[in-house]
C-alpha positions in Angstrom: 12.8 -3.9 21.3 11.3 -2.0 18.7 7.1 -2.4 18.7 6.7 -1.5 15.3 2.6 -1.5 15.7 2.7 0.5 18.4 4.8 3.2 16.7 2.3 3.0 13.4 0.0 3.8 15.9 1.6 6.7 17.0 2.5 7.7 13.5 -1.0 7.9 12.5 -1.8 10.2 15.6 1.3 12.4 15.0 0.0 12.6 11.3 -3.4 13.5 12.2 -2.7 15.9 14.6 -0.1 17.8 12.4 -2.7 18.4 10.2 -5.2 19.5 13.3 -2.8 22.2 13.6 -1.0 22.6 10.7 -4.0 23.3 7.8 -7.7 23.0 7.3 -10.0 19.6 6.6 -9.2 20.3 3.0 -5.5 20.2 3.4 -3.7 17.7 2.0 -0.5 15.8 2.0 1.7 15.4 -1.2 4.2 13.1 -1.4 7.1 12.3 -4.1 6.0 8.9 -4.8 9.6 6.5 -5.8 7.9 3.3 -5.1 10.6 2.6 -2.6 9.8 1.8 1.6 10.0 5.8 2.5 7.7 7.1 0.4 5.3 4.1 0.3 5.1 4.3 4.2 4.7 8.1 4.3 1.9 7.7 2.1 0.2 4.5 3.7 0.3 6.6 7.1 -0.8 9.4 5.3 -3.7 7.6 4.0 -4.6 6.3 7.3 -4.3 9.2 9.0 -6.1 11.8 6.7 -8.0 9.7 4.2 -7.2 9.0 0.5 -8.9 12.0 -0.4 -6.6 14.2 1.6 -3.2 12.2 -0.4 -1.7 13.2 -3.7 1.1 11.5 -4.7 3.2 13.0 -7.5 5.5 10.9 -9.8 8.7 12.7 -10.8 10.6 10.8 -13.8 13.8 11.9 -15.2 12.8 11.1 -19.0 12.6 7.3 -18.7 12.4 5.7 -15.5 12.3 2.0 -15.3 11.3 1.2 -12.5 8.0 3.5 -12.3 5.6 0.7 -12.8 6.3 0.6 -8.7 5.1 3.5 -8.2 1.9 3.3 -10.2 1.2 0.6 -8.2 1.8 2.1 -5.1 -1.1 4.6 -6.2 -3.6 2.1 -7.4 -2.6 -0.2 -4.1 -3.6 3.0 -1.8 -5.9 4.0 -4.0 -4.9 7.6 -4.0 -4.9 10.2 -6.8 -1.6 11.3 -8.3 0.4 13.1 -11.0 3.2 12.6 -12.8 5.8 15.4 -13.7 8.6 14.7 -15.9 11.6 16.8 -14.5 13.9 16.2 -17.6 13.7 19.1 -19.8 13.5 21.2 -16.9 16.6 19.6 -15.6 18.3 20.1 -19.2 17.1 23.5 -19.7 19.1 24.2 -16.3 22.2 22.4 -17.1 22.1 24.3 -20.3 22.4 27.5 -18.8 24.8 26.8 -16.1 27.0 25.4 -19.5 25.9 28.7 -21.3 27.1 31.0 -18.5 30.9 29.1 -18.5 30.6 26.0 -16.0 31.3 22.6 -16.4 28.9 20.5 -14.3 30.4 18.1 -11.7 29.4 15.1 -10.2 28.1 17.2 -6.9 25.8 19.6 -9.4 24.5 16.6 -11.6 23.6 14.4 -8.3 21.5 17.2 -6.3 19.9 19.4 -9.2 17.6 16.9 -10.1 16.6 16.5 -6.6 16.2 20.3 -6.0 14.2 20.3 -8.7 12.1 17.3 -8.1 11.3 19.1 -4.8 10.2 22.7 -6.0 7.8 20.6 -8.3 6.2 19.5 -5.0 5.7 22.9 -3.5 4.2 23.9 -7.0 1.4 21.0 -6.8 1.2 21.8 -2.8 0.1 25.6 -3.4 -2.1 24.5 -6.3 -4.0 21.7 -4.2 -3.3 23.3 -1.4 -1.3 21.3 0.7 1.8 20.3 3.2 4.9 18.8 1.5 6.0 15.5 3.1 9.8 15.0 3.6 10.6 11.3 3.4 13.7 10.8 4.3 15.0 8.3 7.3 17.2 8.0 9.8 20.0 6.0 8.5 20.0 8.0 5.3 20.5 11.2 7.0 22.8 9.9 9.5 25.4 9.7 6.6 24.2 12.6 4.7 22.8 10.4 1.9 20.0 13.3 0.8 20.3 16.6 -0.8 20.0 19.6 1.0 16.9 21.9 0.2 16.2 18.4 -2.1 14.6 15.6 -0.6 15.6 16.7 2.7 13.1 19.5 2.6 9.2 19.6 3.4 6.7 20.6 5.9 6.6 17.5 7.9 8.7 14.5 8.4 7.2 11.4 10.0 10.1 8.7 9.3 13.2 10.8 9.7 13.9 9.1 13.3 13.4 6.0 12.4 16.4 3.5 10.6 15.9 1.5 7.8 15.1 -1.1 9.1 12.5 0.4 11.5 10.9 1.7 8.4 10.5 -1.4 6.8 8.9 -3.2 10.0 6.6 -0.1 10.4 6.0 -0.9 6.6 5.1 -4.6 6.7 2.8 -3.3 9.8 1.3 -1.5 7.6 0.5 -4.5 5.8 2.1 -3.1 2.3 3.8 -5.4 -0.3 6.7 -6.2 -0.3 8.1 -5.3 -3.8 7.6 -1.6 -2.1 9.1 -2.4 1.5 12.1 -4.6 -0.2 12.4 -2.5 -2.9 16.2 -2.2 -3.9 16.9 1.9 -3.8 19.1 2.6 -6.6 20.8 6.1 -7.2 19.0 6.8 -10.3 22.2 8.0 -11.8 25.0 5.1 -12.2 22.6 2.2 -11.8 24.5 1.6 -8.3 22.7 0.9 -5.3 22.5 2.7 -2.2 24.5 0.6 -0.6 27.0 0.2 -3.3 27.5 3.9 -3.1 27.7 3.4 0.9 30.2 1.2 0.9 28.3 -0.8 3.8 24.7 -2.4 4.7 21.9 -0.6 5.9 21.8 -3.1 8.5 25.7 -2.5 9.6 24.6 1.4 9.8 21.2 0.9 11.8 23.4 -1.5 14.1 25.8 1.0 14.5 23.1 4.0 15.0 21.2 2.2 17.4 23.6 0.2 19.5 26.6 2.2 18.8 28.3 -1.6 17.8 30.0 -2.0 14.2 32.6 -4.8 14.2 34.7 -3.3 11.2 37.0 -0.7 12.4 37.0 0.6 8.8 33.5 1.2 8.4 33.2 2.7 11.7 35.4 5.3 10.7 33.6 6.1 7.3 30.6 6.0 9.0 32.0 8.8 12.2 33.6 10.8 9.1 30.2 10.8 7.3 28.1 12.2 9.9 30.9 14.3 11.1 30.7 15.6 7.1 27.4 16.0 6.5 25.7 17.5 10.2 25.2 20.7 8.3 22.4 19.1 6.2 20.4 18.3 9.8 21.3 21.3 11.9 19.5 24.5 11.5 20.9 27.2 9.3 23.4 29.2 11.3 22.4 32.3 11.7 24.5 35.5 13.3 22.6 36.9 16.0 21.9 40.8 16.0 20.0 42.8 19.0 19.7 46.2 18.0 
């Protein structure tokens, strides 16, 4: 049975001391603020573990970005100081030059570019406030490879990424957040799809599946094996040939 107070608990702690060791009193944790349960929990932990002082959230928009209200007020609901970056020209600009040098974009390039991007704007504001990046990706997401390498898969510390879904979310109503930013639909910013749409399955069949290693649709089972089996390079460590001299 998952204790979902009892793992905020130890959240906080892990938070805390991460920082002990990891940085200064000063140092602070920014996190790319969606609106969405990751980031909304990273952040509420973040704030309990470190202060609001110590928490700057940074809003990344790809030119208009319906949903953002969400995240504003995720920030005024923490109370926590934030900026907001507007990746689109520098997406564009980049496009533009991959176009100029004889490429034609492809699904692949147009789905992880903005995300690369989205996360070398957080190491900028990190060295300028001086800071640690938080990664806030989750279990179930990685499990299937549902983040982009070097993208939102990166950061300097990663307090969710072993929990499911739907561990987040209980960890998240622990937390006594809202629930338009635990429930939150995640949509791939792209086609207007959901997650799940894209998936091909629930979140709840996957976490099921992770967890008790039970999925009653032979079909989905597969998918899901052929997935991970796809996508383990994105949570291993880079390989790396091993010299002695």
């Amino acid at each position: 049975m998952f204790d979902a107070k009892e793992v905020k608990d130890k959240l906080i702690q892990w938070i805390i001391d991460y920082f002990h060791n990891n940085g200064g009193l000063d140092t602070k944790a920014v996190i790319g603020i969606s609106g969405g349960k990751d980031s909304s929990v990273v952040a509420a932990l973040c704030t309990l573990a470190l202060g609001k002082e110590r928490v700057i959230g940074v809003l990344m928009p790809q030119g208009e970005q319906n949903d953002i209200d969400v995240s504003y007020a995720l920030c005024r609901t923490l109370d926590i100081r934030y900026f907001e970056i507007n990746i689109k020209n520098s997406v564009e600009a980049l496009y533009n030059q991959i176009e100029n040098a004889g490429l034609s974009l492809n699904s692949i390039a147009a789905f992880n570019t903005p995300a690369r991007i989205r996360m070398a704007s957080l190491y900028a504001v990190s060295g300028i406030v001086g800071g640690r990046v938080a990664n806030t990706c989750n279990l179930s997401e990685d499990w299937v490879g549902y983040a982009t390498k070097f993208g939102d898969s990166a950061g300097d510390f990663s307090p969710i990424s072993n929990l499911t879904v739907s561990e987040v979310k209980a960890v998240g109503r622990e937390l006594g957040l809202p629930s338009m930013f635990i429930d939150k639909v995640p949509v791939d910013g792209l086609c207007g799809k959901t997650d799940e749409d894209n998936l091909g399955f629930t979140y709840d069949v996957l976490d099921k599946y992770i967890r008790d290693n039970v999925c009653d649709n032979a079909e989905i089972k597969e998918k899901i094996d052929r997935m991970h089996r796809m996508n383990l390079h994105k949570l291993n460590p880079m390989p790396s040939f091993r010299f002695k001299a």
